[in-house]
Structures are given as C-alpha cells and as structure tokens.
Biopython code that builds the backbone (N, CA, C, O; Angstrom):
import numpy as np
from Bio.PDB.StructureBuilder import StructureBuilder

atoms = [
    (1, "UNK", "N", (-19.990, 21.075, 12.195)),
    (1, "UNK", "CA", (-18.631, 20.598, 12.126)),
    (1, "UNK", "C", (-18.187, 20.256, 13.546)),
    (1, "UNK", "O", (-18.354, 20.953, 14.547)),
    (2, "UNK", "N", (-17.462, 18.803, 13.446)),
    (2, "UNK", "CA", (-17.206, 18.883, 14.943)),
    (2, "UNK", "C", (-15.661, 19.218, 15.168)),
    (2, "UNK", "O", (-14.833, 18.720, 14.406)),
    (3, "UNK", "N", (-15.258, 20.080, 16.238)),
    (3, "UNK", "CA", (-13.861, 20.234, 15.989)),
    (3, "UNK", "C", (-13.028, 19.184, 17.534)),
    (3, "UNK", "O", (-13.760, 18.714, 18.406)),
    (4, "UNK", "N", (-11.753, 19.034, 17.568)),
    (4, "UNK", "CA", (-11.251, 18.012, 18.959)),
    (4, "UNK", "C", (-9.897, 18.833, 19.383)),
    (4, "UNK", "O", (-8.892, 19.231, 18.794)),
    (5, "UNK", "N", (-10.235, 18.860, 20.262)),
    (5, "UNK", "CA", (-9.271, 19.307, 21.554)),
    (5, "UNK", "C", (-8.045, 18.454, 21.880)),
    (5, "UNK", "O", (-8.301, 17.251, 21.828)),
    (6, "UNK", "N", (-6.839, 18.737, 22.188)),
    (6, "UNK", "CA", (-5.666, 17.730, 22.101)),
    (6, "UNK", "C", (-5.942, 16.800, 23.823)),
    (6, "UNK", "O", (-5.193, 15.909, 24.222)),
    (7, "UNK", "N", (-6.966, 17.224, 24.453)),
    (7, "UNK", "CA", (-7.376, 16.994, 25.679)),
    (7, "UNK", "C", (-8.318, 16.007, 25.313)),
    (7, "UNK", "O", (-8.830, 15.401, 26.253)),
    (8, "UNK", "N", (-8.771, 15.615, 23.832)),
    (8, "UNK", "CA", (-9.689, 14.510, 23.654)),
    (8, "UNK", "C", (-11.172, 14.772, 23.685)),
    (8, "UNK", "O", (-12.021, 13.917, 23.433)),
    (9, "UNK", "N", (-11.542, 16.686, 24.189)),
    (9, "UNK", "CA", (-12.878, 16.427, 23.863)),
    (9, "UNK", "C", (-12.997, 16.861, 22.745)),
    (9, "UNK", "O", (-12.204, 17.420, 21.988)),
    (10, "UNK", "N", (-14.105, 16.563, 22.655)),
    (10, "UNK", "CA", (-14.749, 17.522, 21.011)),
    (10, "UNK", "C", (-16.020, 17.904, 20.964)),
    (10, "UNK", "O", (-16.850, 17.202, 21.542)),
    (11, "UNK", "N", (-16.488, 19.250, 20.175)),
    (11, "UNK", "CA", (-16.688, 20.178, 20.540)),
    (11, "UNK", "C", (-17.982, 20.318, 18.883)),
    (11, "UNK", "O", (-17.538, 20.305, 17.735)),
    (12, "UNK", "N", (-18.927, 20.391, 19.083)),
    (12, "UNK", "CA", (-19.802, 20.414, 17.675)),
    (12, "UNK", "C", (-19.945, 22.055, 17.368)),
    (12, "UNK", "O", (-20.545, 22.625, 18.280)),
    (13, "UNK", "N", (-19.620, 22.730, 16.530)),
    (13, "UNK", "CA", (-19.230, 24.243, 15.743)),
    (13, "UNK", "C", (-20.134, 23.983, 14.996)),
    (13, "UNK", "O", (-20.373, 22.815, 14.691)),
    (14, "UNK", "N", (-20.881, 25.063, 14.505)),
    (14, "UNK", "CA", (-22.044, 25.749, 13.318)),
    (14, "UNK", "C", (-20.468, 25.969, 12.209)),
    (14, "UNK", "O", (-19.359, 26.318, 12.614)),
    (15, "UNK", "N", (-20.881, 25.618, 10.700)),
    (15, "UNK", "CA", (-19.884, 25.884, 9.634)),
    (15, "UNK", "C", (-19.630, 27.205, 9.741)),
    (15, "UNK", "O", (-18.588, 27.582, 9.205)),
    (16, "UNK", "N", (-20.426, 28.165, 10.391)),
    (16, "UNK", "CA", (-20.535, 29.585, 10.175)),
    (16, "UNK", "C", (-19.760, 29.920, 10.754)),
    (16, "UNK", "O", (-19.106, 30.839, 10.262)),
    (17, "UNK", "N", (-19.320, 29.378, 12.206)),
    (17, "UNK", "CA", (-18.358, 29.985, 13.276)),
    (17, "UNK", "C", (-16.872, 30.188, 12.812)),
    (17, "UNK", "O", (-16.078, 31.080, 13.108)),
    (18, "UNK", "N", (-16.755, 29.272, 12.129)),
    (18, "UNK", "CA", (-15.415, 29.079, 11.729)),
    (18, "UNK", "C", (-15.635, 29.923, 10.425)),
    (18, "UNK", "O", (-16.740, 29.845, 9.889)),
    (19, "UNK", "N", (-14.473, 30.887, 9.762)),
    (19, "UNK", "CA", (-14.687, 31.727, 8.421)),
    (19, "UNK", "C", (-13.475, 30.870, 7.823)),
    (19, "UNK", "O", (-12.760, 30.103, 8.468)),
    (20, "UNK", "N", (-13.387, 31.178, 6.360)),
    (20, "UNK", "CA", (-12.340, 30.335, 5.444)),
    (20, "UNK", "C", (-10.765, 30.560, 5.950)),
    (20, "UNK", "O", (-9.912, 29.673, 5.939)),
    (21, "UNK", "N", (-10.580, 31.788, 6.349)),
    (21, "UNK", "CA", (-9.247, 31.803, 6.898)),
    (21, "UNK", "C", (-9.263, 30.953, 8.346)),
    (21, "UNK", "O", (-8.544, 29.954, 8.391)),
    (22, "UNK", "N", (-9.740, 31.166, 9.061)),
    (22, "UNK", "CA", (-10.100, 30.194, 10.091)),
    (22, "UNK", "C", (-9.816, 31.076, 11.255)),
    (22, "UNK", "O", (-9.963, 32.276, 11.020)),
    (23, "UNK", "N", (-9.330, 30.654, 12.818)),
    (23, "UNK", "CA", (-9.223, 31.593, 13.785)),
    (23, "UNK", "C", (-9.193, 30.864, 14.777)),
    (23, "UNK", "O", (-9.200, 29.634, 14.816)),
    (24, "UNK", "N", (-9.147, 31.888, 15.927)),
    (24, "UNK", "CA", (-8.429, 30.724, 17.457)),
    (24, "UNK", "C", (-9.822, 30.070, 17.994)),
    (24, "UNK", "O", (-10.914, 30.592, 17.770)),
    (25, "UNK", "N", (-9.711, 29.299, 18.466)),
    (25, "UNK", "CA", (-10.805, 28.712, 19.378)),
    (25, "UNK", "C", (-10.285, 28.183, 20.865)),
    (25, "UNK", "O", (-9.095, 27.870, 20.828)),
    (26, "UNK", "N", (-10.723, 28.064, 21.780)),
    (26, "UNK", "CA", (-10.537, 27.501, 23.209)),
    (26, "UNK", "C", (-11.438, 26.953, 23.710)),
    (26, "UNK", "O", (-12.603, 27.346, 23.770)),
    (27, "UNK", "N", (-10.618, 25.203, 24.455)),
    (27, "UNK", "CA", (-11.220, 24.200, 24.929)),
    (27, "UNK", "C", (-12.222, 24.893, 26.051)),
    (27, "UNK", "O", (-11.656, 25.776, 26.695)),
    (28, "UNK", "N", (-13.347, 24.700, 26.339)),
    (28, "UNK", "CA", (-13.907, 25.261, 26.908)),
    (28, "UNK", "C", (-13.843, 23.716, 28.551)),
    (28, "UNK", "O", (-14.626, 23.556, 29.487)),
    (29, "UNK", "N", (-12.918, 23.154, 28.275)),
    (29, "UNK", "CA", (-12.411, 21.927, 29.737)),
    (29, "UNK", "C", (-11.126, 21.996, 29.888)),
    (29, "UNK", "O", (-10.812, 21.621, 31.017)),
    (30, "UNK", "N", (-10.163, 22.336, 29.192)),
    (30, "UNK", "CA", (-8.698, 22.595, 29.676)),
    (30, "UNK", "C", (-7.898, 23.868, 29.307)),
    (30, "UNK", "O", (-6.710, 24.085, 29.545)),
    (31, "UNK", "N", (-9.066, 24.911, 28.482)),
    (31, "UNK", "CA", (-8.211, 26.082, 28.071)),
    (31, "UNK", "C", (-7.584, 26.199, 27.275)),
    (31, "UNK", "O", (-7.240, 27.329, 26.929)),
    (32, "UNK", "N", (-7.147, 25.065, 26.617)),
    (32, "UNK", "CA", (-6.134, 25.355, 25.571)),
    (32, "UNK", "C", (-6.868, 25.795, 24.376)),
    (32, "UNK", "O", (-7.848, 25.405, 23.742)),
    (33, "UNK", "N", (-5.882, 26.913, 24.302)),
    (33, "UNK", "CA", (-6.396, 27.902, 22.649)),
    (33, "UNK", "C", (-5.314, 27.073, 21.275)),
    (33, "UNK", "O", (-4.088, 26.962, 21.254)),
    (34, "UNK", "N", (-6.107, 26.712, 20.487)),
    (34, "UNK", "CA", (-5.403, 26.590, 18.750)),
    (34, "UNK", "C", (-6.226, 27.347, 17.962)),
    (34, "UNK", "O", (-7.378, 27.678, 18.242)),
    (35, "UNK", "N", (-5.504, 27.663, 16.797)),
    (35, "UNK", "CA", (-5.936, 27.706, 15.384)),
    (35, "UNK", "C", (-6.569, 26.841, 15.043)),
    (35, "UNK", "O", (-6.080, 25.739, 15.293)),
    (36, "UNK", "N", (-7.832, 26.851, 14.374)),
    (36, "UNK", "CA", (-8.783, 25.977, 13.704)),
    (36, "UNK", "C", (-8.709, 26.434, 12.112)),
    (36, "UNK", "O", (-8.476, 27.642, 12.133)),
    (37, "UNK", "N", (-8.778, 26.117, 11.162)),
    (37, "UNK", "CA", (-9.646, 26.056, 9.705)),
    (37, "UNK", "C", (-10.527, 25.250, 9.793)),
    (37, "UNK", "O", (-10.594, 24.339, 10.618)),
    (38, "UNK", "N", (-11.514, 25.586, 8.697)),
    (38, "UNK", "CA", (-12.444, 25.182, 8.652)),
    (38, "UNK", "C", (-11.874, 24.034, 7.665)),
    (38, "UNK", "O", (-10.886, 23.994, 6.932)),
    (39, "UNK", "N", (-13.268, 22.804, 8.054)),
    (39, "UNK", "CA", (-12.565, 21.088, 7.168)),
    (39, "UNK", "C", (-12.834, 21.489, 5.519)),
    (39, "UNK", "O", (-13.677, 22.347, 5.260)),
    (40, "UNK", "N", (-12.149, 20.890, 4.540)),
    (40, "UNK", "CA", (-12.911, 21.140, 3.394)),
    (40, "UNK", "C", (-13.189, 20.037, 3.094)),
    (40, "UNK", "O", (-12.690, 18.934, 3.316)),
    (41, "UNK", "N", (-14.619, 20.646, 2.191)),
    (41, "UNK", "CA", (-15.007, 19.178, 1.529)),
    (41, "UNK", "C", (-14.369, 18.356, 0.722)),
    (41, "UNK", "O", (-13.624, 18.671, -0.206)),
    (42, "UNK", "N", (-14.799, 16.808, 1.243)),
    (42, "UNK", "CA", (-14.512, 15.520, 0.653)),
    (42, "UNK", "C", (-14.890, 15.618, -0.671)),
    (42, "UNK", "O", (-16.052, 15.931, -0.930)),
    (43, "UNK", "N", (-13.921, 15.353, -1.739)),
    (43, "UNK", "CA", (-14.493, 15.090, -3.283)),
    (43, "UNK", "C", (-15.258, 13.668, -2.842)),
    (43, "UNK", "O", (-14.797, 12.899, -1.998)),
    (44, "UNK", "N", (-16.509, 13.459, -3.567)),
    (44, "UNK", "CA", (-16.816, 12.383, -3.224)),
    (44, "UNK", "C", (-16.216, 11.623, -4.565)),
    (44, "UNK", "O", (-16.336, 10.481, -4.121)),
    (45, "UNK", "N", (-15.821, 11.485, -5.499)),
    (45, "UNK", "CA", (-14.907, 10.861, -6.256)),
    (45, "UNK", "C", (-14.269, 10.227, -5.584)),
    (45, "UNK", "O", (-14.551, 9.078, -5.242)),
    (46, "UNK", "N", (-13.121, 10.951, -5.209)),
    (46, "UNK", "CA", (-11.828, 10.760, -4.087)),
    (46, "UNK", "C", (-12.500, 9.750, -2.835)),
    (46, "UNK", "O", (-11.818, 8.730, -2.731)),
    (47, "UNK", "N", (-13.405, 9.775, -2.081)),
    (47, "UNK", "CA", (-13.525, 9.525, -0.838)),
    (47, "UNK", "C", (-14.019, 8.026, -1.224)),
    (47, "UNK", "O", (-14.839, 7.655, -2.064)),
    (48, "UNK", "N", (-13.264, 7.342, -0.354)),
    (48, "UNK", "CA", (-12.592, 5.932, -0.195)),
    (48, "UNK", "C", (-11.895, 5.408, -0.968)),
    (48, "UNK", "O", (-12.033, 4.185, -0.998)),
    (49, "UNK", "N", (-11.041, 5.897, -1.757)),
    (49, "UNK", "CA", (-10.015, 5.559, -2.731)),
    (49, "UNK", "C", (-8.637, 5.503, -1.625)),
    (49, "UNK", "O", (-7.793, 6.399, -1.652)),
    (50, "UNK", "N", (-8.576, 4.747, -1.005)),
    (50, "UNK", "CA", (-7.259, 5.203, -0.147)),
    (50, "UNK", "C", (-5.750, 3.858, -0.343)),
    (50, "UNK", "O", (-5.806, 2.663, -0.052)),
    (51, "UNK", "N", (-4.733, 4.517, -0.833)),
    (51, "UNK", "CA", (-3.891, 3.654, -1.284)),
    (51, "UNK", "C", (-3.702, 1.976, -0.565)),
    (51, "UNK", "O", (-3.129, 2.152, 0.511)),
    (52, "UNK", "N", (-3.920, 0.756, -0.732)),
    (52, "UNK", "CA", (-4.044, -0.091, -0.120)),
    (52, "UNK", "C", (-2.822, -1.208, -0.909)),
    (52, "UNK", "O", (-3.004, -1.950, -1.874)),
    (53, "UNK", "N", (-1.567, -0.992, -0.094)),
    (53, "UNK", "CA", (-0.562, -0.987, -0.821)),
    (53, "UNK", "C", (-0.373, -3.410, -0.709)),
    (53, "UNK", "O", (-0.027, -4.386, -1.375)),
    (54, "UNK", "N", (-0.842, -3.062, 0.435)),
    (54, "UNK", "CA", (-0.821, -4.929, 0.479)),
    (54, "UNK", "C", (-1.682, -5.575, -1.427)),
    (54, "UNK", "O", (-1.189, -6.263, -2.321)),
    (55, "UNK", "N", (-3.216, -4.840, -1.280)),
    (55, "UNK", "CA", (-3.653, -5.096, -2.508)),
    (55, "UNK", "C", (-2.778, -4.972, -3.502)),
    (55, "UNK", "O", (-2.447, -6.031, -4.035)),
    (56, "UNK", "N", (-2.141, -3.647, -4.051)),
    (56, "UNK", "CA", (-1.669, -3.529, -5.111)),
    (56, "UNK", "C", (-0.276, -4.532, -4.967)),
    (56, "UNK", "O", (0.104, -5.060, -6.012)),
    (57, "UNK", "N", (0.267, -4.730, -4.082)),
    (57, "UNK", "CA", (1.190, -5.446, -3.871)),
    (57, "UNK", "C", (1.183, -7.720, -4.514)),
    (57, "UNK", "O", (2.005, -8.539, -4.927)),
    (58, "UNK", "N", (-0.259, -7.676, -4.184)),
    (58, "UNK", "CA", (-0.957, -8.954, -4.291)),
    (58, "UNK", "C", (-0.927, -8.935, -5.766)),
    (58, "UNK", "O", (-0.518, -9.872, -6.450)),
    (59, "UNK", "N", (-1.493, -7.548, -6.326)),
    (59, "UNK", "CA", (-1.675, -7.633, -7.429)),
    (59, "UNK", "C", (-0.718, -8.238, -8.719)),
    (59, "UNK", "O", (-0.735, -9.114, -9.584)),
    (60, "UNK", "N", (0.333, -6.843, -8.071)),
    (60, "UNK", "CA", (1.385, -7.102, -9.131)),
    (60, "UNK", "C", (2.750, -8.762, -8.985)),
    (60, "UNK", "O", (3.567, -9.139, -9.825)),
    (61, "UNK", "N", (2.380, -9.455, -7.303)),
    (61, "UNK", "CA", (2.631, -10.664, -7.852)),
    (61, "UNK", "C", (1.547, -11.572, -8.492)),
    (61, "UNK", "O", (1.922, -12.678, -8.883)),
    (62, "UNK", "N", (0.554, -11.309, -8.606)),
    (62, "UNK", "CA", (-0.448, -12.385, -9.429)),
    (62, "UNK", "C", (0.341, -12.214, -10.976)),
    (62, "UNK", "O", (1.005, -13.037, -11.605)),
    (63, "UNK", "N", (0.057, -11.119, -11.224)),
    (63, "UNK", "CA", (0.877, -10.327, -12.515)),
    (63, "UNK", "C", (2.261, -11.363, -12.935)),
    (63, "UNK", "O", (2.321, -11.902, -14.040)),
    (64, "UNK", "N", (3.235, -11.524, -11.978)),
    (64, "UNK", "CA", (4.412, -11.999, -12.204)),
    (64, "UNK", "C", (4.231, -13.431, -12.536)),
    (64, "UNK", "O", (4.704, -14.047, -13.492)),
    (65, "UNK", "N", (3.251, -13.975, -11.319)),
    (65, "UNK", "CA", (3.274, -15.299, -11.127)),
    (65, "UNK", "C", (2.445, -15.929, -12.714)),
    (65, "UNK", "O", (2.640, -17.005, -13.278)),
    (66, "UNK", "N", (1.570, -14.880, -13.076)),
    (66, "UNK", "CA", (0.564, -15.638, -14.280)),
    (66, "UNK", "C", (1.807, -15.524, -15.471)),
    (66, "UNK", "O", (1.822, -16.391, -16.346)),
    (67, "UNK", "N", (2.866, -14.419, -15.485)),
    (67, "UNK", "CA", (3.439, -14.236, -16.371)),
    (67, "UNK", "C", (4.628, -15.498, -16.611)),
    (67, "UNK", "O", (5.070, -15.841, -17.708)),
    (68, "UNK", "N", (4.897, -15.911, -15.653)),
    (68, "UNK", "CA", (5.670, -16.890, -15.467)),
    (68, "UNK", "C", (5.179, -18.471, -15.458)),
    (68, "UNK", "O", (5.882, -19.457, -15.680)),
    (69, "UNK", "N", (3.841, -18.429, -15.153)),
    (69, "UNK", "CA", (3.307, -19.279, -15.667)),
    (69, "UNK", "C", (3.047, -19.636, -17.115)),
    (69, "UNK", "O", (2.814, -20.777, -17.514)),
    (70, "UNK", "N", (3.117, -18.450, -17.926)),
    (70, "UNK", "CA", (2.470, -18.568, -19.146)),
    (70, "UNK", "C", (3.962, -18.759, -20.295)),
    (70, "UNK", "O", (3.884, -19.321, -21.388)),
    (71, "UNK", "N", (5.173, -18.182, -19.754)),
    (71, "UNK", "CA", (5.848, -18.670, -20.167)),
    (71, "UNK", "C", (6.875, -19.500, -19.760)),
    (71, "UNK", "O", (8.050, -19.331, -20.086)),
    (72, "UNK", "N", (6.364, -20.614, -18.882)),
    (72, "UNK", "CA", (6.677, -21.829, -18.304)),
    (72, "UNK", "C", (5.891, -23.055, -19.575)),
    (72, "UNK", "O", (6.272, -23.920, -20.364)),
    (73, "UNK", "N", (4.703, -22.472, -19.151)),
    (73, "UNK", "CA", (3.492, -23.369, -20.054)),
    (73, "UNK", "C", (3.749, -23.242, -21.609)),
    (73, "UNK", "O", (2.988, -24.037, -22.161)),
    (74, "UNK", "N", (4.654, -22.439, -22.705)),
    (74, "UNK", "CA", (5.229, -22.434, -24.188)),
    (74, "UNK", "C", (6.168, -22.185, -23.853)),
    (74, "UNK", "O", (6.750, -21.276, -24.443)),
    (75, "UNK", "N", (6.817, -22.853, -22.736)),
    (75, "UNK", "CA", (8.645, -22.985, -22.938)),
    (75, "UNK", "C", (9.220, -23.762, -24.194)),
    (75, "UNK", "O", (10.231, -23.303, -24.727)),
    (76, "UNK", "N", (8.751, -24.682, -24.597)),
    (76, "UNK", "CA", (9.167, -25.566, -25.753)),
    (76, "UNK", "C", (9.088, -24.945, -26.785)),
    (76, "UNK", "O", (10.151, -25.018, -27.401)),
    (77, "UNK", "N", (8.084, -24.160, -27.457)),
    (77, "UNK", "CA", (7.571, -23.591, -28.242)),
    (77, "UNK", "C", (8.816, -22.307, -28.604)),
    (77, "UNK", "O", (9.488, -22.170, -29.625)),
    (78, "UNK", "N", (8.795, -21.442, -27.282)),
    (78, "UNK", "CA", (9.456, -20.254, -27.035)),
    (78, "UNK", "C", (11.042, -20.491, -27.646)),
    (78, "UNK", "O", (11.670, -19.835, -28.477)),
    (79, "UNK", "N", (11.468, -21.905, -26.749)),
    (79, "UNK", "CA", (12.632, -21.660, -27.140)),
    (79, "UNK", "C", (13.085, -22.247, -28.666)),
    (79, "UNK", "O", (14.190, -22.044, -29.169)),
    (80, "UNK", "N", (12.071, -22.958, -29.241)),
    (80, "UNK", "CA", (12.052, -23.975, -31.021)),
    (80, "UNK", "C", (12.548, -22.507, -31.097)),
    (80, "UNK", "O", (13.719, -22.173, -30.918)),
    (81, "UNK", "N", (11.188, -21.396, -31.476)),
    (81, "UNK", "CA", (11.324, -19.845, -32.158)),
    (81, "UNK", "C", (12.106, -18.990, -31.878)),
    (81, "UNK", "O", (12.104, -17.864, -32.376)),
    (82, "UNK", "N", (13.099, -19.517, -30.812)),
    (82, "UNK", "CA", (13.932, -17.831, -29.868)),
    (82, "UNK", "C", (14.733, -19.224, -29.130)),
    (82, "UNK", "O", (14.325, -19.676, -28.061)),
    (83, "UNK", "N", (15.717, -19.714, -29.741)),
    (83, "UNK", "CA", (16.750, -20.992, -29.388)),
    (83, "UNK", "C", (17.708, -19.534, -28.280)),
    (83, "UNK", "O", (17.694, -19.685, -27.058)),
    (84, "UNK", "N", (18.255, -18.588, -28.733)),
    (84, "UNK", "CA", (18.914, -17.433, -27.511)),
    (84, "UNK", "C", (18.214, -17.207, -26.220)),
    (84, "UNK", "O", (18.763, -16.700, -25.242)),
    (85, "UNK", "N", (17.204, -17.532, -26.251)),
    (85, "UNK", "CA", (16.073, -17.394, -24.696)),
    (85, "UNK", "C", (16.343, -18.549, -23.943)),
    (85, "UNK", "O", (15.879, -18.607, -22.805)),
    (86, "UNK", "N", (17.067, -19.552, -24.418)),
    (86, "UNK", "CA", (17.223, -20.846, -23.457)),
    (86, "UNK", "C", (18.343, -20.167, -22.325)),
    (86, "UNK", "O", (18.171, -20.716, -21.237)),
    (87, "UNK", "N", (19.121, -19.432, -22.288)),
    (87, "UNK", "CA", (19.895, -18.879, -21.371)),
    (87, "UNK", "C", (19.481, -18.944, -20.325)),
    (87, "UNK", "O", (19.804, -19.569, -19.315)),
    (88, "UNK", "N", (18.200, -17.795, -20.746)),
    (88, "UNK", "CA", (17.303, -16.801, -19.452)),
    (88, "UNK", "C", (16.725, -18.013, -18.841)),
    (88, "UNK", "O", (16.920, -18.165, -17.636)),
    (89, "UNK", "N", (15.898, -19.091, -19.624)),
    (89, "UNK", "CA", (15.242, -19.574, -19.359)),
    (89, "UNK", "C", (16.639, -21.078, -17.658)),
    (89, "UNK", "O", (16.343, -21.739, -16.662)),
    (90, "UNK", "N", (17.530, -20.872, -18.184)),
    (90, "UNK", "CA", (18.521, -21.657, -17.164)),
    (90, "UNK", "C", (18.946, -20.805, -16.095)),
    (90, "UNK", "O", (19.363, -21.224, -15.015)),
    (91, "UNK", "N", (18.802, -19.267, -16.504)),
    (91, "UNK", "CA", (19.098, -18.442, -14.948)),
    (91, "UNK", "C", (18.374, -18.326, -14.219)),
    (91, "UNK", "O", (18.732, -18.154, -13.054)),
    (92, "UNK", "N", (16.750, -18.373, -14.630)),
    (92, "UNK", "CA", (16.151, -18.295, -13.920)),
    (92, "UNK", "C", (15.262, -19.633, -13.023)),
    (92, "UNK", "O", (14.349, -19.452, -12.217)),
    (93, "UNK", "N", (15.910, -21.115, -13.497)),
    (93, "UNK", "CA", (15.881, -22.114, -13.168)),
    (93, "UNK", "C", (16.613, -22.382, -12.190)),
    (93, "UNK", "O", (16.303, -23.100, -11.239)),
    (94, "UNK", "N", (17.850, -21.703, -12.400)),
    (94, "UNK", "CA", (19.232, -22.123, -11.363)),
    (94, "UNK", "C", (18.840, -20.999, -9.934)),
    (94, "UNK", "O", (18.712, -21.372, -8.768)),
    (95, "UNK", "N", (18.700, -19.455, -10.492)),
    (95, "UNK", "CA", (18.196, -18.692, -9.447)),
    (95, "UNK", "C", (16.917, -19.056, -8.247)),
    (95, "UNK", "O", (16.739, -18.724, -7.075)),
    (96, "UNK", "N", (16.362, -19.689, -8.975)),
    (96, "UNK", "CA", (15.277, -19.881, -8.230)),
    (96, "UNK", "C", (15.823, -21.239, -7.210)),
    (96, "UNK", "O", (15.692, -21.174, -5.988)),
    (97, "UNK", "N", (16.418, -22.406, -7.869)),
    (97, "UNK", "CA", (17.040, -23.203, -7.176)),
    (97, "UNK", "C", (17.379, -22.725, -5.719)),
    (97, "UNK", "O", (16.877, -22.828, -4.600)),
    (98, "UNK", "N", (18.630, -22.072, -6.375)),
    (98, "UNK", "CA", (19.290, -21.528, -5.509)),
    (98, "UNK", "C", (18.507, -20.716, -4.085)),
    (98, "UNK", "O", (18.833, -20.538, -2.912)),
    (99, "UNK", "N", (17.475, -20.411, -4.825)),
    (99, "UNK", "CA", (16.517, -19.384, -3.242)),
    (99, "UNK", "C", (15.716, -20.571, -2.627)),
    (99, "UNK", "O", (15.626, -20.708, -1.407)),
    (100, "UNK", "N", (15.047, -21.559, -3.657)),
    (100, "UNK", "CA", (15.143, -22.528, -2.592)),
    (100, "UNK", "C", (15.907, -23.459, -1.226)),
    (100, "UNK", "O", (15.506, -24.205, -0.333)),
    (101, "UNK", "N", (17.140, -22.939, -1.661)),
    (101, "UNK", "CA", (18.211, -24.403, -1.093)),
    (101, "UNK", "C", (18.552, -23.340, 0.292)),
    (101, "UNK", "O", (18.930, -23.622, 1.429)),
    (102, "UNK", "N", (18.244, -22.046, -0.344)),
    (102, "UNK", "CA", (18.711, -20.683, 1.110)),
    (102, "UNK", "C", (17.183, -20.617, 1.773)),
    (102, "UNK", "O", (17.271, -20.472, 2.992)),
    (103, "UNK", "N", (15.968, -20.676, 1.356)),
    (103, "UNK", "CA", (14.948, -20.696, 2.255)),
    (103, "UNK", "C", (14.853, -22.238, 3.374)),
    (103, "UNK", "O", (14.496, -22.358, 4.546)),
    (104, "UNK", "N", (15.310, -23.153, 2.441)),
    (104, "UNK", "CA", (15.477, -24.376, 3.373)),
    (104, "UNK", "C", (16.303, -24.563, 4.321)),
    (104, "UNK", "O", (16.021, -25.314, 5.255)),
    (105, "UNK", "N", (17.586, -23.844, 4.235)),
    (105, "UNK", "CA", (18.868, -23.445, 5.077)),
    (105, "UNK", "C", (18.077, -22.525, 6.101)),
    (105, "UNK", "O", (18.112, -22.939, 7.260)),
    (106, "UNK", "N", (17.340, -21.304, 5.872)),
    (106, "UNK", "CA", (17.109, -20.514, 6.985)),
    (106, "UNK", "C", (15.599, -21.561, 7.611)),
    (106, "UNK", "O", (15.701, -21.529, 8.837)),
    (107, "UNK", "N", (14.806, -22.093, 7.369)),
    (107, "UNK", "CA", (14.053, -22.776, 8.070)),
    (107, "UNK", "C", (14.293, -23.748, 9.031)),
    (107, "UNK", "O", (13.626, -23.960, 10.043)),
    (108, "UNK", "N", (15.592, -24.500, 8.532)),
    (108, "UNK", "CA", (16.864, -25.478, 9.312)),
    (108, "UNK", "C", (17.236, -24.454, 10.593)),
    (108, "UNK", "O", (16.949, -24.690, 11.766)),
    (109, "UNK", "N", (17.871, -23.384, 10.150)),
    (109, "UNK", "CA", (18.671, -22.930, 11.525)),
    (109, "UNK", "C", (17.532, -22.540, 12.300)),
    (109, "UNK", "O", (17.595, -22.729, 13.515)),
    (110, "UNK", "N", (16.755, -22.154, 11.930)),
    (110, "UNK", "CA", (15.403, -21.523, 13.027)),
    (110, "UNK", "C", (14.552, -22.914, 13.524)),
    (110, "UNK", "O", (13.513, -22.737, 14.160)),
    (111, "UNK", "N", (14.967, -24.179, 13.250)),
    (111, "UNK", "CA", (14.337, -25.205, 13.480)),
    (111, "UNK", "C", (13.087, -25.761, 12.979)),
    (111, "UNK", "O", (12.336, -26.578, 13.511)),
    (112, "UNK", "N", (12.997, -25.112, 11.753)),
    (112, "UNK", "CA", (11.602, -25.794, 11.505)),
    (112, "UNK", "C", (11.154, -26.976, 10.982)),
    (112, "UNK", "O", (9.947, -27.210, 10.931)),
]
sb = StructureBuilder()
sb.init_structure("model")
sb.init_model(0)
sb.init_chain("A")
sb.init_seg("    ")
for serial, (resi, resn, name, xyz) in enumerate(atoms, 1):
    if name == "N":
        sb.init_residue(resn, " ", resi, " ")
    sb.init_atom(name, np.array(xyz, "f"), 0.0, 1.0, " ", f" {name:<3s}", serial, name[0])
structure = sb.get_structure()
C-alpha cells in the first residue's frame, strides 16, 4: 500500500503495518505525524463507474430532441386525433420563437 505525506512524498507500507482500525504514522522527510487507515478494497463492479454528468446530460437532450422530433414528424396526425393538443403544439412554437429572437438579440449586443 502506498501511503502520501501532505509534504508530497509517498511512502510504500506492507498491508500488515497498517491494522483495520488504523494508527499514527510519520513522514520520515518532514515529521509530520497523521492518522492513517488502511485503503479498502475497490468493488471491482463499482470501479470505473464514475458519474459523468456532461454524458448523462447529452443523453437526456438526445432524449428531448428525438422526442420532439417524433412529435413534430405526426403533428398532423396528432392533432386530426387530439384537435385540444393544437394549443401546446402553438406554445411551444411561439416559445421557442421567442428564445430565438433573445439568442439573436444577445449575439447582436456581444457583436457577433
């Protein structure tokens, strides 16, 4: 096991040295004494599963974007069978407008 010193060195320990409760150790280059535990093992299940929030982030707009595609693509259809969905289907025409006409406004003042 290798253990590191807040001084940056580090220091290779037998698993044995260290017991489960753990205990002090000292830098044997700057003196400084800490508490150590010993590391526990990595589930290897677990190990490299580490939250990768940009991905899941990508994900769930693909999610939106296919969903909106798909009911872009049987809008006609949608609204023959569900004539009350033409509403949604104008708020979210006008909303979106609207974030266009404010992304073009902030690209204007920043000069682009």
């Amino acid at each position: 096991m290798i253990i590191s010193c807040e001084c940056g060195i580090q220091f290779e320990v037998g698993k044995n040295e260290i017991p489960k409760e753990g205990r002090n150790v000292q830098c044997g280059v700057c003196n400084k004494v800490w508490f150590q535990t010993p590391y526990e093992k990595i589930d290897k299940n677990l190990q490299g599963k580490t939250s990768h929030y940009f991905a899941n982030l990508f994900f769930l707009l693909l999610i939106i974007v296919s969903f909106v595609g798909i009911m872009e693509t049987f809008k006609d259809d949608v609204i023959y069978n569900f004539p009350e969905i033409e509403k949604y289907y104008l708020f979210i025409e006008n909303t979106s407008n609207n974030f266009l006409k404010e992304i073009k406004y902030l690209f204007s003042s920043f000069g682009i």
